[in-house]
KEZA-541159 format. One line per field, with one value per atom (N, C-alpha, C): residue number from 1; residue in one letter; z, y, x; atom name. Coordinates in pm, 1 decimal, m for minus. Layout:
% residues N
seq (NUM_...)
type (a_...)
up (Z_...)
north (Y_...)
east (X_...)
atom (CA_...)
END
This chain:
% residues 169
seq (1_1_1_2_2_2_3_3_3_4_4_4_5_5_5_6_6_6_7_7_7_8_8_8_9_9_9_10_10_10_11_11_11_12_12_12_13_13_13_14_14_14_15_15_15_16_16_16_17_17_17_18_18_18_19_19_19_20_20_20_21_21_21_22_22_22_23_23_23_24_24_24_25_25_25_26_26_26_27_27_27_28_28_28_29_29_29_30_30_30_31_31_31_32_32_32_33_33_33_34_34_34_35_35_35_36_36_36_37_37_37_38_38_38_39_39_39_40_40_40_41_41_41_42_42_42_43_43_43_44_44_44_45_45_45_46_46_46_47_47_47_48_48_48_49_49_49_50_50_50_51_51_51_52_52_52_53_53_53_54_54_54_55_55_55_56_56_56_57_57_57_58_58_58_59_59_59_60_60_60_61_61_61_62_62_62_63_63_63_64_64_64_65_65_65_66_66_66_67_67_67_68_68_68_69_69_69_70_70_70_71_71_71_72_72_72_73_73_73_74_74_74_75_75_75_76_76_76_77_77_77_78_78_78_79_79_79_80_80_80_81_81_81_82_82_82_83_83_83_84_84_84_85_85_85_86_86_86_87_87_87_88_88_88_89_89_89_90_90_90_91_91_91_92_92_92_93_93_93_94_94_94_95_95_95_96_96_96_97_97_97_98_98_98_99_99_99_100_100_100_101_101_101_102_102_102_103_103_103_104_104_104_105_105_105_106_106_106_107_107_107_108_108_108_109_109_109_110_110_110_111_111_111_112_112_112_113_113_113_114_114_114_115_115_115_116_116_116_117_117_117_118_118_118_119_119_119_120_120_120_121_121_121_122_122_122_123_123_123_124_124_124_125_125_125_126_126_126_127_127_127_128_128_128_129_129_129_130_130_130_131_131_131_132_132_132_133_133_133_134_134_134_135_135_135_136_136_136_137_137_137_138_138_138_139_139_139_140_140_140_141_141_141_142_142_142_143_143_143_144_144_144_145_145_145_146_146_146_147_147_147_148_148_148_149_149_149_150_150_150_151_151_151_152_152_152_153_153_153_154_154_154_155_155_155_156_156_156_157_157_157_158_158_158_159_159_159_160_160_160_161_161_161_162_162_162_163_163_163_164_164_164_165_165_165_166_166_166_167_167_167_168_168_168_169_169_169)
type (x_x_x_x_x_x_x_x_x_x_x_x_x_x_x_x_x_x_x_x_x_x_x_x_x_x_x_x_x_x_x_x_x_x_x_x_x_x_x_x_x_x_x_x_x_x_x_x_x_x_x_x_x_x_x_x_x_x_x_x_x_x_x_x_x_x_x_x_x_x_x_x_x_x_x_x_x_x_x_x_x_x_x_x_x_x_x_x_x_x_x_x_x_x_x_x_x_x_x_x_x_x_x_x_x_x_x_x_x_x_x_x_x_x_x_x_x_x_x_x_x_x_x_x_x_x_x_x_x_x_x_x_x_x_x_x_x_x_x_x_x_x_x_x_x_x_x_x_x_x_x_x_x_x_x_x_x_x_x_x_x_x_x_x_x_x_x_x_x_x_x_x_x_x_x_x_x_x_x_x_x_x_x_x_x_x_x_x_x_x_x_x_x_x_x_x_x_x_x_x_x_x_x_x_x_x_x_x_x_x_x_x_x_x_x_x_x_x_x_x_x_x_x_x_x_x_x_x_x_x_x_x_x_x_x_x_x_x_x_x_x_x_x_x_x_x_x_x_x_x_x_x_x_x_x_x_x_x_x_x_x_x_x_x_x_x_x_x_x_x_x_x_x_x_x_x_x_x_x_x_x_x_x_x_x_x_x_x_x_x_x_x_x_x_x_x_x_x_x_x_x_x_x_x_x_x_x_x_x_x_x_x_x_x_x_x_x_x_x_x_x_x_x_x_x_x_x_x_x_x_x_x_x_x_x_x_x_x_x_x_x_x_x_x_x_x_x_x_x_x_x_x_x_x_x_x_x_x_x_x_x_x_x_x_x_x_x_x_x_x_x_x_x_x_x_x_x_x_x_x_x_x_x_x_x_x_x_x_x_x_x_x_x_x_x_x_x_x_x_x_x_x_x_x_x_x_x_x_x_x_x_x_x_x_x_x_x_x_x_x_x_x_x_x_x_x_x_x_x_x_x_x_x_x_x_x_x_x_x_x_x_x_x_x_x_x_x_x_x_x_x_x_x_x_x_x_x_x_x_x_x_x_x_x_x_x_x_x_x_x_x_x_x_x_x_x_x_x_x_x_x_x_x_x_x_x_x_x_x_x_x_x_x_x_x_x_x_x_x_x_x_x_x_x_x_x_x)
up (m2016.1_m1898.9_m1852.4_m1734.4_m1666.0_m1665.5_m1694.2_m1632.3_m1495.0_m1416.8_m1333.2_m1307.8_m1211.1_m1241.6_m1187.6_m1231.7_m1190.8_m1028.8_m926.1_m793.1_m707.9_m827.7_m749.8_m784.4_m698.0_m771.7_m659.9_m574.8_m499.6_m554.5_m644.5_m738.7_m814.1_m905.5_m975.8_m860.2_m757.7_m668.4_m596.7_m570.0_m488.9_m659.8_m722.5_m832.5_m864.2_m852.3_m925.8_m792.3_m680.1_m557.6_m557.7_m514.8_m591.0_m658.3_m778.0_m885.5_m818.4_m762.8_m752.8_m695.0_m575.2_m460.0_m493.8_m559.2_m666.1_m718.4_m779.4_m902.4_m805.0_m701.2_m568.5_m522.1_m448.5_m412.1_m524.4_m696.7_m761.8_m765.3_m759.0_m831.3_m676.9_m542.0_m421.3_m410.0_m458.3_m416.9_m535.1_m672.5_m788.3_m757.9_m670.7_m647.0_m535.0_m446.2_m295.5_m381.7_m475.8_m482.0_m426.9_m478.8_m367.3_m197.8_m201.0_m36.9_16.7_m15.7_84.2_71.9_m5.1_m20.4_93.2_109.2_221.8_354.0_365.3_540.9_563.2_455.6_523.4_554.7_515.5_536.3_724.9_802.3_929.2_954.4_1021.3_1062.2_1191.0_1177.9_1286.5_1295.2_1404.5_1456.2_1384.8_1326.2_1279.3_1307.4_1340.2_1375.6_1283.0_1215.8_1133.1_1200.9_1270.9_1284.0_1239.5_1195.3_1144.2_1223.1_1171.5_1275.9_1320.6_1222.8_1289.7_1393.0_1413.7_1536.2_1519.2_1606.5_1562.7_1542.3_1425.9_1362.5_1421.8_1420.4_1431.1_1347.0_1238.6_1161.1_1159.1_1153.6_1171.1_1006.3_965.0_841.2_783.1_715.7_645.4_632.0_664.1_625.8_515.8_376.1_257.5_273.1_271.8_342.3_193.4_132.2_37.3_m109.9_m209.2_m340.6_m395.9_m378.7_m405.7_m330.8_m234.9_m151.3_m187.0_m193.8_m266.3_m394.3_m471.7_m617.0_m630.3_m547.1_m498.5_m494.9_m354.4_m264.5_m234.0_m261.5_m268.2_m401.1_m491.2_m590.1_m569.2_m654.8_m645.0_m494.7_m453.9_m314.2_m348.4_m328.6_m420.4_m297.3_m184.3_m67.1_39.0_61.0_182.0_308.5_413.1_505.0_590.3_639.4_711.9_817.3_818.1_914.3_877.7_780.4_735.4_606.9_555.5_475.2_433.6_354.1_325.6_367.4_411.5_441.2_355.9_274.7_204.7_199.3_299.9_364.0_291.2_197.6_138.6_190.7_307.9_341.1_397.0_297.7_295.8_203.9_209.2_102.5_m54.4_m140.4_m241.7_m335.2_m486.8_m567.0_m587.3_m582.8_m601.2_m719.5_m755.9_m791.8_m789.8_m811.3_m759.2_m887.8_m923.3_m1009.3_m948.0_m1022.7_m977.8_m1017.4_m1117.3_m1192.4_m1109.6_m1138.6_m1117.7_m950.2_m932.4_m799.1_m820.4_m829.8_m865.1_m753.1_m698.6_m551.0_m586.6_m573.8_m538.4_m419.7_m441.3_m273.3_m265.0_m141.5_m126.7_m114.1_m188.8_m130.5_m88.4_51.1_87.0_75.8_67.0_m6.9_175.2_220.1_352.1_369.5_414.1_442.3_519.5_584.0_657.4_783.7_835.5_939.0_979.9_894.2_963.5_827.1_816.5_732.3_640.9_628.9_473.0_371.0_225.3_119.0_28.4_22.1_m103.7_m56.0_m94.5_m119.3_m277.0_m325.2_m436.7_m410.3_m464.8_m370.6_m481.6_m438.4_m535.0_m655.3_m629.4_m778.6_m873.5_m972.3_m1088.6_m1072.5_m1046.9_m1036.9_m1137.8_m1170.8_m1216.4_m1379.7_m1309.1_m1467.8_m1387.5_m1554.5_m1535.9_m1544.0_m1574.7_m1488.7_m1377.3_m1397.6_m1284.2_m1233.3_m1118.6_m981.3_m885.5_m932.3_m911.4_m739.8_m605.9_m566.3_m595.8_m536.8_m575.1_m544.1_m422.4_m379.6_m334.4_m290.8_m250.6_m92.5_m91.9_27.6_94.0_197.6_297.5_254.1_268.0_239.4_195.8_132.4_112.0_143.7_215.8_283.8_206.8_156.7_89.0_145.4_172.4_278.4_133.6_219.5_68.5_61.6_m83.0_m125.3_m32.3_m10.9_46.5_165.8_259.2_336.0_358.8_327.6_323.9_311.8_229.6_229.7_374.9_442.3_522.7_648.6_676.0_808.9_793.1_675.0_665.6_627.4_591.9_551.5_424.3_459.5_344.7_377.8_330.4_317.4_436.8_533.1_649.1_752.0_731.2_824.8_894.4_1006.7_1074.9_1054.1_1052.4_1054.3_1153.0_1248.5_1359.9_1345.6_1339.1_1300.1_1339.4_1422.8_1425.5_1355.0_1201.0_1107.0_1105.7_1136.0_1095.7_1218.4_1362.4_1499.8_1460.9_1395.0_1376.5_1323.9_1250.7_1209.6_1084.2_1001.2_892.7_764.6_692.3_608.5_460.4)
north (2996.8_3071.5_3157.3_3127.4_3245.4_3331.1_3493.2_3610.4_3671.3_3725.4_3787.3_3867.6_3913.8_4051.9_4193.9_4297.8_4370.7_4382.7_4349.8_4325.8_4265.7_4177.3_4021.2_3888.8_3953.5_3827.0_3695.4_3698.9_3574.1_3454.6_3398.3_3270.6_3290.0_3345.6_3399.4_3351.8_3373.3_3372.3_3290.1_3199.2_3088.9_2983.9_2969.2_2874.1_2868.1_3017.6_3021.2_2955.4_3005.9_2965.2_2833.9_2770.1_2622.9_2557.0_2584.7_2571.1_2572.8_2702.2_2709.0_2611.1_2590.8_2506.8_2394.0_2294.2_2173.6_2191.5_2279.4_2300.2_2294.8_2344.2_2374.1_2273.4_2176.6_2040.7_1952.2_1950.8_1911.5_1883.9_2024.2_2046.2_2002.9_2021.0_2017.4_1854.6_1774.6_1649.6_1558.0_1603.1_1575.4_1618.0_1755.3_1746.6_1697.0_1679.5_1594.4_1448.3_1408.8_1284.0_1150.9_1065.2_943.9_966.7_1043.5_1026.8_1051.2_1128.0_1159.3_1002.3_925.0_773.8_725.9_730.7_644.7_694.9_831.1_847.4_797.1_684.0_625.2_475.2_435.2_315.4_286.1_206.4_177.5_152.0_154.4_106.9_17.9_m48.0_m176.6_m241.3_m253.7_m318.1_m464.4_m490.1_m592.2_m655.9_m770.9_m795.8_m900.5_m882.8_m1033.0_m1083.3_m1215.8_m1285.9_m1392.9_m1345.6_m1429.7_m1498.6_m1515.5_m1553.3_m1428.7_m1335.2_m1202.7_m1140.8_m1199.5_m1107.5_m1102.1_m1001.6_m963.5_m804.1_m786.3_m638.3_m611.8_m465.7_m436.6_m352.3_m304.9_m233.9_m172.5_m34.0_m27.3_m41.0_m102.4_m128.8_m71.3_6.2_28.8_m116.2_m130.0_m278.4_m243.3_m285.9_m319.5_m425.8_m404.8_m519.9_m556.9_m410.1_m454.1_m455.8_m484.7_m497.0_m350.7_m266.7_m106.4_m70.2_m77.1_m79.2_m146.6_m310.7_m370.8_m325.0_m296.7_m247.2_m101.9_15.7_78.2_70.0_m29.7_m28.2_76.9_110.6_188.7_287.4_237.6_316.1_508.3_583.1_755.5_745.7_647.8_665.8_694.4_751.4_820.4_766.5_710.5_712.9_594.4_518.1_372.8_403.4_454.7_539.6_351.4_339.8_226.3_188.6_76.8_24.6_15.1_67.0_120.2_m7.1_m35.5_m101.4_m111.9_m202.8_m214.6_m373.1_m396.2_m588.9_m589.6_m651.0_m706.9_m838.5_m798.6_m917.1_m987.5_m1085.1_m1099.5_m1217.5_m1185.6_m1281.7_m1436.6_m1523.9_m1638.4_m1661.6_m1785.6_m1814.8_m1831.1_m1773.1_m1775.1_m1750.6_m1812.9_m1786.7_m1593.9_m1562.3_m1378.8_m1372.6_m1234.4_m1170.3_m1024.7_m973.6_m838.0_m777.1_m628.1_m600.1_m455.6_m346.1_m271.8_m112.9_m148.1_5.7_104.2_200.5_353.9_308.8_252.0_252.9_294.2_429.1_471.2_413.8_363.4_303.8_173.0_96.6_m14.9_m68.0_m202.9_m328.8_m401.1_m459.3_m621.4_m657.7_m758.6_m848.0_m956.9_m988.5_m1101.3_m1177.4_m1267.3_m1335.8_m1471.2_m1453.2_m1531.1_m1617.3_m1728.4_m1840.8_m1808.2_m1877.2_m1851.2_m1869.8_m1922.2_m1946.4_m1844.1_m1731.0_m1634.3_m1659.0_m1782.4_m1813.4_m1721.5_m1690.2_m1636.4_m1702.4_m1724.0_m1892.2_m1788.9_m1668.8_m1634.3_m1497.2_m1445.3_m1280.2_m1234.0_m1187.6_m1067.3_m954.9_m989.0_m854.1_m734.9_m646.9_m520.1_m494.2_m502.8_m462.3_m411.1_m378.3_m294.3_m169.7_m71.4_75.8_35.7_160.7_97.7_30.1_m106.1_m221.0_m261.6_m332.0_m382.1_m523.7_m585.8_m722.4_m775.4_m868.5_m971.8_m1051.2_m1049.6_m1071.7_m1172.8_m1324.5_m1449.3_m1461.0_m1513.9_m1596.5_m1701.2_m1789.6_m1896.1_m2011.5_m1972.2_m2111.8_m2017.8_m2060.0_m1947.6_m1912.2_m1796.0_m1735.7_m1624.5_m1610.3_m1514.2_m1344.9_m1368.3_m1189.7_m1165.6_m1062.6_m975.7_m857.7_m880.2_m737.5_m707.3_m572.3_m444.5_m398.4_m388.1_m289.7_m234.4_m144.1_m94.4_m160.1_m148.5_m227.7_m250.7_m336.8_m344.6_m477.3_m420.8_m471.3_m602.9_m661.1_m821.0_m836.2_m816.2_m865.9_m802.7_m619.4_m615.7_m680.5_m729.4_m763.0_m902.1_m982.6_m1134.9_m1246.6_m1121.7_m1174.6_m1278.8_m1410.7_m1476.4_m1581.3_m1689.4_m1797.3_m1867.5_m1873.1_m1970.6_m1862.0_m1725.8_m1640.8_m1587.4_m1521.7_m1538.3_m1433.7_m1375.2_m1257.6_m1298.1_m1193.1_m1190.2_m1096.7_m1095.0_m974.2_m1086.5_m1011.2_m1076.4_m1124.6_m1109.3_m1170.3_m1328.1_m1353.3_m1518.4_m1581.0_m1498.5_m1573.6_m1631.8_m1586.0_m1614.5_m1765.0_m1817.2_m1973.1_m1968.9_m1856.0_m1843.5_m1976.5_m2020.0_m2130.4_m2146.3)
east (m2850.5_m2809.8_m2926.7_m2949.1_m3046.9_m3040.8_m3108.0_m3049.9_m3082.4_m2989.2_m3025.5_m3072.6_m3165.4_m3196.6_m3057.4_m3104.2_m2965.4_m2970.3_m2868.2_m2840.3_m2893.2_m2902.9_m2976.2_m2880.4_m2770.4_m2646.5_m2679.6_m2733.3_m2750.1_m2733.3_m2802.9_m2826.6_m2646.5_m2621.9_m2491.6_m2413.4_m2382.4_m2272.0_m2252.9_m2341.5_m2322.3_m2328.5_m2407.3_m2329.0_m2211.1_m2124.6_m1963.7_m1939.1_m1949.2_m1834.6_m1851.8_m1980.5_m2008.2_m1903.9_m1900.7_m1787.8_m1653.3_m1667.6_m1471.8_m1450.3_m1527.9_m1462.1_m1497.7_m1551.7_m1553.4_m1430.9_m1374.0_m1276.2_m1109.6_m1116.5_m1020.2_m1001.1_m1093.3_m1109.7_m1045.7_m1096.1_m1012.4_m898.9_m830.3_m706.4_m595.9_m693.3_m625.4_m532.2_m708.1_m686.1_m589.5_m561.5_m513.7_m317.5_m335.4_m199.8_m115.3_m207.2_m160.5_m152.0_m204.7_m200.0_m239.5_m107.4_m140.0_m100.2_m82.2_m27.7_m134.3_m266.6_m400.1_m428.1_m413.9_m479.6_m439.9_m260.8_m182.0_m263.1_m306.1_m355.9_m458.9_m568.0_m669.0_m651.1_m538.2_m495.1_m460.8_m481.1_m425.5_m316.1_m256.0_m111.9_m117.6_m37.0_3.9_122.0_194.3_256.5_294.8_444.0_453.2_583.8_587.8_763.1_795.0_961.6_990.7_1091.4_1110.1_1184.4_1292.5_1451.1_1492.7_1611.6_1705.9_1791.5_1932.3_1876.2_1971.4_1920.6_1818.9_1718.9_1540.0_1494.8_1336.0_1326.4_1266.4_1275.0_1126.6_1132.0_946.0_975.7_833.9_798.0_620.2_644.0_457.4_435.3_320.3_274.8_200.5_125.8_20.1_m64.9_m196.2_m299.6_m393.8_m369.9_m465.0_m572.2_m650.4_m779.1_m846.0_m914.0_m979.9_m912.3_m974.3_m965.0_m889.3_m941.4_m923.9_m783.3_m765.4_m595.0_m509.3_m558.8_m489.2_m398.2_m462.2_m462.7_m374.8_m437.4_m342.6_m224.8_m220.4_m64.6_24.1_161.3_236.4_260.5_150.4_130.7_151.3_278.8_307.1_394.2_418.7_533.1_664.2_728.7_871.2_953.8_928.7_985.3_958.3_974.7_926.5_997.4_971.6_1108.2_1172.5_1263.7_1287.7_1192.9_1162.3_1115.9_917.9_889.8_767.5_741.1_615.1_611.7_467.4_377.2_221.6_243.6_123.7_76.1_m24.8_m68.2_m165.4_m256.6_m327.3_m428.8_m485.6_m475.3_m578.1_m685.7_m702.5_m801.7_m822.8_m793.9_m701.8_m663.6_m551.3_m391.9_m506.3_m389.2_m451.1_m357.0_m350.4_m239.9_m191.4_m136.6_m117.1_m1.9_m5.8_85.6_64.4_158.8_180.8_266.5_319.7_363.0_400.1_475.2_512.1_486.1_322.8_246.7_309.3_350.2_336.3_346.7_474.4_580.0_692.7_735.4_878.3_972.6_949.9_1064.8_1103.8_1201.9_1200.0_1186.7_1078.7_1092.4_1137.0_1127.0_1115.1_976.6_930.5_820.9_852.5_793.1_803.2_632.2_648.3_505.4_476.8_368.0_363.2_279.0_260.4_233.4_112.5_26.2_m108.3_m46.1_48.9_127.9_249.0_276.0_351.2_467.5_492.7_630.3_665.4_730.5_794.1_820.8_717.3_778.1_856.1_873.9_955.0_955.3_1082.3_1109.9_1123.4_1118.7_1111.2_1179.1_1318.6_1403.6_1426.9_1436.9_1450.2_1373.9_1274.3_1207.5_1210.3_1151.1_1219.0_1071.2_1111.7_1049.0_937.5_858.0_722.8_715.1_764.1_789.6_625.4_536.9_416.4_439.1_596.3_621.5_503.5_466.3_420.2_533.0_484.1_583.2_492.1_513.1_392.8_446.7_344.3_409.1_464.6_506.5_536.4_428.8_339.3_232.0_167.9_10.2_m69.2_m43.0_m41.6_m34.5_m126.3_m145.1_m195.1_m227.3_m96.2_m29.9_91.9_116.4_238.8_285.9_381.1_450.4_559.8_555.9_641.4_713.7_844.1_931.1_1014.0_1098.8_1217.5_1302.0_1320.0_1431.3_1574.9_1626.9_1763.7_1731.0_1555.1_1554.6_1579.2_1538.0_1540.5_1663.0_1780.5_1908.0_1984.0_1963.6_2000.7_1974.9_1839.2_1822.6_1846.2_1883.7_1849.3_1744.8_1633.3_1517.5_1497.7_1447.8_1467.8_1315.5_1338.1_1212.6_1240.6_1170.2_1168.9_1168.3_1193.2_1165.4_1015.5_1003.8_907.9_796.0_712.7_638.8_520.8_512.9_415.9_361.8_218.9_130.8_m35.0_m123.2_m256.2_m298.8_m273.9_m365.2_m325.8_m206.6_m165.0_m191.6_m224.6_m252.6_m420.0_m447.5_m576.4_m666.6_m515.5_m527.2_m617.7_m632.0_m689.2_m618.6_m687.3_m641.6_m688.4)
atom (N_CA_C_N_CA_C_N_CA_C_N_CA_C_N_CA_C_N_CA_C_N_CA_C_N_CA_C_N_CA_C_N_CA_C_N_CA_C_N_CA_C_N_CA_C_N_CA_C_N_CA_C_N_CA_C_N_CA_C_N_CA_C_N_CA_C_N_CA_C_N_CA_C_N_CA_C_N_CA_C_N_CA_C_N_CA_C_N_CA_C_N_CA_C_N_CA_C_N_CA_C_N_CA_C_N_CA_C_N_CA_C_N_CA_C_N_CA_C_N_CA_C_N_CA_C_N_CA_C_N_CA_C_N_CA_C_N_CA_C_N_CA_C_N_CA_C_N_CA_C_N_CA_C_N_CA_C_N_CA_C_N_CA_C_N_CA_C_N_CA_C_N_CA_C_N_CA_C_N_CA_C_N_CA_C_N_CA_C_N_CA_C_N_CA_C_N_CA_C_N_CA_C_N_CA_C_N_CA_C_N_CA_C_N_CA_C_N_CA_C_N_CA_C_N_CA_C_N_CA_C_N_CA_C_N_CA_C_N_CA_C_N_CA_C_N_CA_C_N_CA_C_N_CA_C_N_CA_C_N_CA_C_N_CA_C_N_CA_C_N_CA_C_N_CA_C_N_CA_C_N_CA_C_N_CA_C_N_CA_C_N_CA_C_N_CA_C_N_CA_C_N_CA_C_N_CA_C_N_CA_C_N_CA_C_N_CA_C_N_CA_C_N_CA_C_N_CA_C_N_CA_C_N_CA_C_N_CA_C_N_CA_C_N_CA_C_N_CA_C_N_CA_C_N_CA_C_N_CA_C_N_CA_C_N_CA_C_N_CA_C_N_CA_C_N_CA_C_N_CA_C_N_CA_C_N_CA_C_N_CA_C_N_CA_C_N_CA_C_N_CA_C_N_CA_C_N_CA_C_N_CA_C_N_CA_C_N_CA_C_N_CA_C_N_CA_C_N_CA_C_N_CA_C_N_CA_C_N_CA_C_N_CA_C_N_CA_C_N_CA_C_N_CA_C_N_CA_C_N_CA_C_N_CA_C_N_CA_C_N_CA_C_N_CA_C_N_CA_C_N_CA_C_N_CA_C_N_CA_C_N_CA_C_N_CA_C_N_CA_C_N_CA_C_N_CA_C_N_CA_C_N_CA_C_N_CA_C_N_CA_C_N_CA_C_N_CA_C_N_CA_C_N_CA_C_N_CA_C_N_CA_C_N_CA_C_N_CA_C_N_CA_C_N_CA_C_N_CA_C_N_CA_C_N_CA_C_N_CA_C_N_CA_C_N_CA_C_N_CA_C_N_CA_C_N_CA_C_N_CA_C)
END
């Protein structure tokens, strides 16, 4: 430790405040949690089409590896109509699981064409179960649990969102 000289706290005082506010920022960002994660995610416009109708939902979009992985991970709450899409780019075998998701979903698992090949209804809160598609797919969209059985959502249903206009394969 350096000493100071006597009323020469300059050096002394900006190292502690230094500190605190490192230590503040810590403890700030440790207790907001995951939800500061959810506000850098985008949202967009998404509609599913089945034969009860066309729903819209704004989404949260997971693009990379790190969001992915994330997801809805510390969400105590999915409000209606709200959900995550998980881009992955193009179709590809997936699975998904439910780490440190106290909520239950639906996943619906999607085709490069919009389709819906499988739902995953109600999940089990944070079980480390794997939760396979069934064939490789696009993406997976998360809504809360119930959804899919209330609106009708099943396999052959529609999802319209830019990423599948795109003819990705």
């Amino acid at each position: 430790m350096r000493r100071v000289p006597a009323g020469d706290l300059r050096g002394a005082v900006t190292r502690r405040q230094a500190f605190a506010c490192a230590l503040v920022t810590l403890l700030l960002a440790l207790s907001l949690g995951h939800d500061v994660y959810a506000a850098v995610l985008r949202r967009e416009p998404l509609a599913i089409v089945t034969a009860n109708g066309r729903f819209l939902f704004m989404v949260e979009v997971a693009t990379t590896p790190e969001e992915q992985h994330h997801g809805l991970m510390g969400r105590t709450t999915v409000p209606p109509e709200t959900g995550m899409l998980f881009d992955f780019g193009q179709p590809r075998p997936v699975s998904m699981w439910m780490h440190d998701t106290p909520v239950s979903l639906d996943m619906l698992f999607i085709r490069s064409d919009g389709t819906v090949a499988a739902v995953a209804a109600r999940t089990v809160p944070n079980s480390d179960a794997i939760i396979p598609a069934p064939e490789p797919v696009l993406a997976v969209l998360e809504l809360a649990a119930g959804t899919a059985e209330r609106l009708g959502i099943g396999a052959g249903a529609k999802v319209e969102h830019p990423m599948f206009a795109r003819g990705r394969r």
